[in-house]
C-alpha positions in Angstrom: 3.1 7.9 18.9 2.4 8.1 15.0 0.1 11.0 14.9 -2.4 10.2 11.6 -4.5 13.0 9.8 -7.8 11.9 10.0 -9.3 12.6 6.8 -12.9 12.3 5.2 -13.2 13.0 1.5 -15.7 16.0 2.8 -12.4 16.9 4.4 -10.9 17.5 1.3 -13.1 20.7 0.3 -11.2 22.4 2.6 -7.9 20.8 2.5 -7.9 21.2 -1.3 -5.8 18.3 -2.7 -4.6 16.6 0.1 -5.7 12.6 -0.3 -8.0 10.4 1.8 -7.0 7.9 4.1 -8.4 4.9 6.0 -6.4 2.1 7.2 -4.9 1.9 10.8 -2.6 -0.6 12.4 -0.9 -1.2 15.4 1.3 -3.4 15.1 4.1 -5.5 17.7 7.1 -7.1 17.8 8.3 -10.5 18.5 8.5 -8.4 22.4 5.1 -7.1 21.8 6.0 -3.6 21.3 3.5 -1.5 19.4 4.4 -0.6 16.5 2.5 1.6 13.4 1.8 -0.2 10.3 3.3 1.3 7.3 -0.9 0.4 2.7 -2.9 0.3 1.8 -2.3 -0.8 0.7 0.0 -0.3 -0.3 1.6 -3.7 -2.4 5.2 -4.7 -2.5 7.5 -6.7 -5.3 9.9 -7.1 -2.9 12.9 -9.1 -3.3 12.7 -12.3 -1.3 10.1 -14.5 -0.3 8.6 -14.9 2.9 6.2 -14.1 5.2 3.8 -17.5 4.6 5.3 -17.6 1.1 7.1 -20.8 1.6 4.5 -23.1 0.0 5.4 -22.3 -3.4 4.0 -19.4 -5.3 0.9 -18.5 -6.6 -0.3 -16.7 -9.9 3.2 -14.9 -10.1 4.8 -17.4 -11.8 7.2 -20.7 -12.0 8.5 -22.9 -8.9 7.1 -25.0 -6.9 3.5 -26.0 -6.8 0.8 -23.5 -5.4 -0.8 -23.7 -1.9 -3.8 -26.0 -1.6 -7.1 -24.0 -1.0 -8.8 -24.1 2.2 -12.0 -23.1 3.4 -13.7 -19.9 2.2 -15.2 -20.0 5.5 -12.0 -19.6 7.4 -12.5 -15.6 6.2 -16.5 -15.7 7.8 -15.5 -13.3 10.7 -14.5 -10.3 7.7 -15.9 -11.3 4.2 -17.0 -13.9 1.9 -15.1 -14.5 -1.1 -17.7 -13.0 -4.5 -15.0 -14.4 -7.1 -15.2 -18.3 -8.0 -11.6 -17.8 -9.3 -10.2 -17.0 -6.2 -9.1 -18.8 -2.6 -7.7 -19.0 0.5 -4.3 -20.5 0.5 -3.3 -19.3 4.6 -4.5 -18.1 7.6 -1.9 -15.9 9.8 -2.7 -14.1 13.5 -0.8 -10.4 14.4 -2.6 -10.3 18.0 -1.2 -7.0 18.6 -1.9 -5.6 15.5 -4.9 -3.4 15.7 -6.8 -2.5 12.4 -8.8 1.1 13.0 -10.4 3.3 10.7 -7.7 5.1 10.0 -4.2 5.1 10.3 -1.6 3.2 8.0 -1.3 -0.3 6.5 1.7 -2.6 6.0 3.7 -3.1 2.3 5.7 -6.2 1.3 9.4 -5.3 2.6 12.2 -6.3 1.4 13.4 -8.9 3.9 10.1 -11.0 2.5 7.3 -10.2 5.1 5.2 -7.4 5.7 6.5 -3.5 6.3 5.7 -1.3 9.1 6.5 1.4 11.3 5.2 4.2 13.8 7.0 7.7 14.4 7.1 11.1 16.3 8.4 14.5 15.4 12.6 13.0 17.0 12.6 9.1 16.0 11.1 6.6 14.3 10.7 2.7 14.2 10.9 0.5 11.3 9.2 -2.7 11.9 10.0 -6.1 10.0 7.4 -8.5 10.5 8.2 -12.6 9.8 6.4 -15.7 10.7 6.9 -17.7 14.2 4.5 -20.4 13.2 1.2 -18.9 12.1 2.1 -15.7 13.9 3.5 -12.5 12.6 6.1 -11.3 14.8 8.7 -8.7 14.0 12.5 -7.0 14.9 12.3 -3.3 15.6 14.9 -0.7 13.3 15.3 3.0 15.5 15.8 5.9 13.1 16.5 9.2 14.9 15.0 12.1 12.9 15.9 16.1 13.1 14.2 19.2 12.1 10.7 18.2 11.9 7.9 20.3 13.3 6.3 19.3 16.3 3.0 17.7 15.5 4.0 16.1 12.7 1.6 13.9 10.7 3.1 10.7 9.0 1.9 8.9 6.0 0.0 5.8 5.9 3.0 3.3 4.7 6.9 2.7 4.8 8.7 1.3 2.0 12.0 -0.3 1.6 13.3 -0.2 -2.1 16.7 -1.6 -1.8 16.4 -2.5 1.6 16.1 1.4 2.7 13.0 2.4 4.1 11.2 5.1 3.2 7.9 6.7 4.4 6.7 10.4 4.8 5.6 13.7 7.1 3.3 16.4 6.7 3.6 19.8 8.5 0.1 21.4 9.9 0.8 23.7 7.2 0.5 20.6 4.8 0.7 22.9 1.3 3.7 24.3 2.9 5.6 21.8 4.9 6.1 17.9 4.3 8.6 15.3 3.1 10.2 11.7 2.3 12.0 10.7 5.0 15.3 8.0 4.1 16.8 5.5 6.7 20.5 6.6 6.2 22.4 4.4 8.6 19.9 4.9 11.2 19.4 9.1 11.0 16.2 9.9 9.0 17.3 12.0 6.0 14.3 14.2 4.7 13.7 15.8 1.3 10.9 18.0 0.5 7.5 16.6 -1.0 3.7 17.8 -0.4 1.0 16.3 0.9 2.1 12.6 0.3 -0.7 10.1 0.8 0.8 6.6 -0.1 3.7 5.1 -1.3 4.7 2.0 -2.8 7.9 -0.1 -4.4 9.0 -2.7 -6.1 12.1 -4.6 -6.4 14.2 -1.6 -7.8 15.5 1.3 -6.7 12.8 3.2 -7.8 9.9 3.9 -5.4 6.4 5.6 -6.5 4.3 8.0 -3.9 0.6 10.1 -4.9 1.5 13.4 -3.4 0.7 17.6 -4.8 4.5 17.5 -6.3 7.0 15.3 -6.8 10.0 15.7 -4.3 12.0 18.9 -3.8 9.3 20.6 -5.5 6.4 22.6 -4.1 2.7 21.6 -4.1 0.8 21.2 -8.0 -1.3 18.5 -9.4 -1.9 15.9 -7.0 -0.9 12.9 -9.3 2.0 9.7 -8.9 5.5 10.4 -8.3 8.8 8.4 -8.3 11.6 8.5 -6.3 15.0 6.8 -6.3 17.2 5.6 -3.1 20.4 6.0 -4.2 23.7 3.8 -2.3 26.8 4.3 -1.7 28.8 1.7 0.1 28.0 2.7 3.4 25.4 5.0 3.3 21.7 6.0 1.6 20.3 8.7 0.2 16.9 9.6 -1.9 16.2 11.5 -4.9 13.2 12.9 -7.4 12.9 10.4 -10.1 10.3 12.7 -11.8 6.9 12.4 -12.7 4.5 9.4 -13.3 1.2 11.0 -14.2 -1.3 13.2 -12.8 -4.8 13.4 -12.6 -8.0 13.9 -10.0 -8.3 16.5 -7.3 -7.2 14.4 -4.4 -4.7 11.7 -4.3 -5.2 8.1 -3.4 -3.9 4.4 -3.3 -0.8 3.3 -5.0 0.1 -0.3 -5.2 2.6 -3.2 -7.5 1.6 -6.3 -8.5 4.3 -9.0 -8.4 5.4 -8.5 -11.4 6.2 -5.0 -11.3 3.1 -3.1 -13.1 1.7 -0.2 -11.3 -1.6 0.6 -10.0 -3.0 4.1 -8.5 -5.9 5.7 -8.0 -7.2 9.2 -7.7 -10.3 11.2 -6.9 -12.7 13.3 -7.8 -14.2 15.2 -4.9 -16.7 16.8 -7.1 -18.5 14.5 -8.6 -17.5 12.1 -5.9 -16.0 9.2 -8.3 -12.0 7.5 -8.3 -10.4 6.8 -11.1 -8.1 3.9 -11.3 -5.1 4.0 -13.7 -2.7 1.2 -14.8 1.1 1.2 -16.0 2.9 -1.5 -17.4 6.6 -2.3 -15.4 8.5 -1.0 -18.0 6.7 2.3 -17.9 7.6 3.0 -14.0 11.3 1.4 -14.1 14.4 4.1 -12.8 14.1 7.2 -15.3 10.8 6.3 -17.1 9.6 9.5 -18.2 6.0 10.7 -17.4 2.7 9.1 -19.1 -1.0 9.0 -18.7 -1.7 5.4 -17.2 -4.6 3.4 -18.3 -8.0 4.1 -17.2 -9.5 0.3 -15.6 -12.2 1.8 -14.3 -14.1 4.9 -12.4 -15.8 3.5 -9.4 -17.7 5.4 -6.6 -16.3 7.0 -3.4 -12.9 7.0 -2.5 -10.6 4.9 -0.4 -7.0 3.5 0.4 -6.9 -0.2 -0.2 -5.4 -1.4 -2.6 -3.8 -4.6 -4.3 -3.2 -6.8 -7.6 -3.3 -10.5 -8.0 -0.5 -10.9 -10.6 -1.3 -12.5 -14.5 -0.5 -15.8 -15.1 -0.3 -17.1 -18.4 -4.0 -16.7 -20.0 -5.1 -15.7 -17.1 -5.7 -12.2 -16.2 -4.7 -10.0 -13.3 -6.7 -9.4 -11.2 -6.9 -5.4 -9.0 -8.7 -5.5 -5.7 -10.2 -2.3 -4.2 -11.9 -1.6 -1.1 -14.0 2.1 -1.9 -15.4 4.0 0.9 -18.9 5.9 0.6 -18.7 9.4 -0.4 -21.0 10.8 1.9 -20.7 8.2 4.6 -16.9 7.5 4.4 -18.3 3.7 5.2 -16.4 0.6 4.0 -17.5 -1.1 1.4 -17.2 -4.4 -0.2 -14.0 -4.8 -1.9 -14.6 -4.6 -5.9 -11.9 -5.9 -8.5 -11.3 -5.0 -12.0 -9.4 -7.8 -14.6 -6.6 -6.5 -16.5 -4.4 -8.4 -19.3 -0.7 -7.6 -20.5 -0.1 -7.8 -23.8 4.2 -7.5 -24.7 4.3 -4.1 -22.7 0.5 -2.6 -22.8 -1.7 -3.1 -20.2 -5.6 -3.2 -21.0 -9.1 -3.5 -19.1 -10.6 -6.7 -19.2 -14.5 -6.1 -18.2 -15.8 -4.5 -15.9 -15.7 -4.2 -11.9 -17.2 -6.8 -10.6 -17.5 -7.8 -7.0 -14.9 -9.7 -5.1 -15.3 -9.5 -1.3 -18.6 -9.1 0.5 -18.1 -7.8 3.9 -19.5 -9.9 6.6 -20.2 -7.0 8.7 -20.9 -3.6 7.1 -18.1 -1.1 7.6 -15.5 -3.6 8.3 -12.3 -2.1 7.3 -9.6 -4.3 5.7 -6.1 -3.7 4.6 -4.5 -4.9 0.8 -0.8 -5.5 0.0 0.5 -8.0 -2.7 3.3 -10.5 -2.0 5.9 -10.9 -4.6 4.4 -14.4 -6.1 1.3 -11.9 -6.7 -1.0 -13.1 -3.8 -3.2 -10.7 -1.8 -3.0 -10.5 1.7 -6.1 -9.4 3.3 -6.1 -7.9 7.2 -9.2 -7.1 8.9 -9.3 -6.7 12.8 -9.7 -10.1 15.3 -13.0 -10.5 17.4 -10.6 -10.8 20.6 -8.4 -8.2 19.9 -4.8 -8.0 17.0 -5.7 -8.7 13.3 -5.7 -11.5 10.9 -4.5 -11.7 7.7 -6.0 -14.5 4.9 -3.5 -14.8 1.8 -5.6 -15.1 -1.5 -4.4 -16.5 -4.5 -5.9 -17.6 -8.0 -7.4 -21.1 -8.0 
């Protein structure tokens, strides 16, 4: 079973850096075994499209018409939709996939559908997830892991940059023990990294992660970090691709859009505020050397979901958060913040400004992008599993 370190930001007064999570999933496969999803929010620009993507694409880009919208009211059971620029293009069901406060979310993988996994201290499972119909169903990948401490924690997401996945461990001593953990031909190849809270990737080798110190290295600044899988013909391996940027006292989200700009966020346990940073694609490509992102905004609380509606021509993009109270650690109604790219700068466009209003107070959701650029949105089903609503621009 994946053990999750259940976190509130109070938490991290005594943990020191260590970041805050809050998604859970539990997910199946097409045999309706359990299986753990991998985040926030975590958003993918993975290769391939799939997944409820084969109606065209959305605001990522040319191809074939976009999806018709369909009822706002299709969402009522989680949220109403804030935005007058945005709608609800599909409707999918994960009945075994079970949304809790905590825990880990699913990223866009490779093979075009969503990402996720559950793990113990010897083996892992990677789990694929595509569409039977309107319902997410998914084919199970064993990894058989060595040397970790019993107890183990596991971070909140798997990632699959090249078609490897990736995801992470933290020791009960978690400013001493932790690590990114490779599939390498089905044997889970671990490197050291500290207090890793999410990962994300796109469709490159290159894979970014908020952690205390980038990999091989021993816990610092809690900040973004890269990483690279690296492929030989018949096996994988995964190395430091250096720093992104640092900043905050606790780490947070990290998610793509579809076109391959970068989002994180980062906290501020003492005054209780996140701030959210932006970097253009060509500023987190393989060997891009470290930067300080753009600031889009400084927002309230903390929290773990996290997504990007791509640009699209004049258009701007569009990053959806879901914060969680300070002092409460409630959900809260997911905010977004416009953004515009201009050759290879990334600006703030205005202000955050709502974008979901939660149906019921404290109703978690979970963010990932596909790669057209269209949110998916998962939030826990009144009978039991999850649903997911797939947002594009209008």
């Amino acid at each position: 079973m994946n053990q999750i370190l259940k976190l509130s930001c109070a938490s991290v007064l005594v943990l020191v850096a260590f970041g805050c999570t809050d998604e859970g999933e539990a997910d199946t496969t097409g045999t309706a075994g359990p299986g753990v999803g991998g985040g926030t929010t975590s958003a993918n620009g993975g290769g391939s499209q799939g997944g409820g993507s084969t109606g065209g694409n959305s605001s990522g880009g040319g191809g074939a018409a976009p999806m018709p919208c369909l009822a706002d009211t299709l969402a009522a059971d989680h949220f109403s939709i804030a935005r007058d620029d945005l709608c609800i293009v599909a409707v999918y069901d994960a009945p075994a996939l079970e949304i809790s406060g905590y825990g880990t979310t699913p990223t866009w993988g490779s093979h075009g559908g969503p990402l996720t996994f559950e793990a113990d201290a010897a083996s892992a499972t990677i789990y694929r997830w595509n569409l039977s119909g309107s319902t997410l169903m998914a084919t199970p990948e064993d990894v058989t892991l060595s040397g970790l401490p019993a107890g183990a924690y596991f971070g909140s997401q798997v990632v699959d940059p090249l078609g490897v996945p990736v995801f992470s461990w933290t020791g009960a001593s978690f400013m001493t023990e932790g690590g990114v953990i490779a599939d390498d031909l089905g044997t889970g190849v671990s490197t050291t990294t500290i207090g890793v809270t999410a990962m994300a990737s796109s469709a490159t080798s290159r894979f970014l992660f908020t952690a205390l110190g980038p990999m091989g290295g021993t816990a610092g600044d809690a900040g973004v970090y890269a990483g690279k899988v690296l492929l030989t013909p018949r096996e994988a391996s995964i190395a430091t691709d250096g720093e992104v940027d640092t900043w905050g006292l606790a780490t947070g989200a990290v998610a793509f859009d579809g076109a391959g700009n970068a989002f994180a966020i980062q906290t501020d346990y003492v005054t209780g505020t996140q701030e959210l940073r932006a970097y253009a694609s060509s500023d987190v490509e393989v060997g891009a050397p470290a930067i300080v992102g753009v600031t889009l905004a400084t927002i309230a609380g903390y929290g773990d979901a996290l997504a990007a509606v791509t640009p699209a021509g004049a258009d701007p993009g569009i990053v959806l958060f879901q914060p969680n109270d300070a002092d409460t650690s409630a959900h809260l109604d997911v905010t977004s913040v416009e953004y515009v790219k201009t050759g290879a700068a990334i600006a703030v466009q205005g202000t955050p400004t709502p974008a979901l209003t939660l149906t019921t107070a404290d109703t978690n959701l979970t963010l990932m992008t596909d790669p057209s650029g269209r949110v998916w949105v998962g939030g826990s089903a009144t009978g039991g599993g999850s649903t997911f609503y797939v947002l594009r621009r209008k």
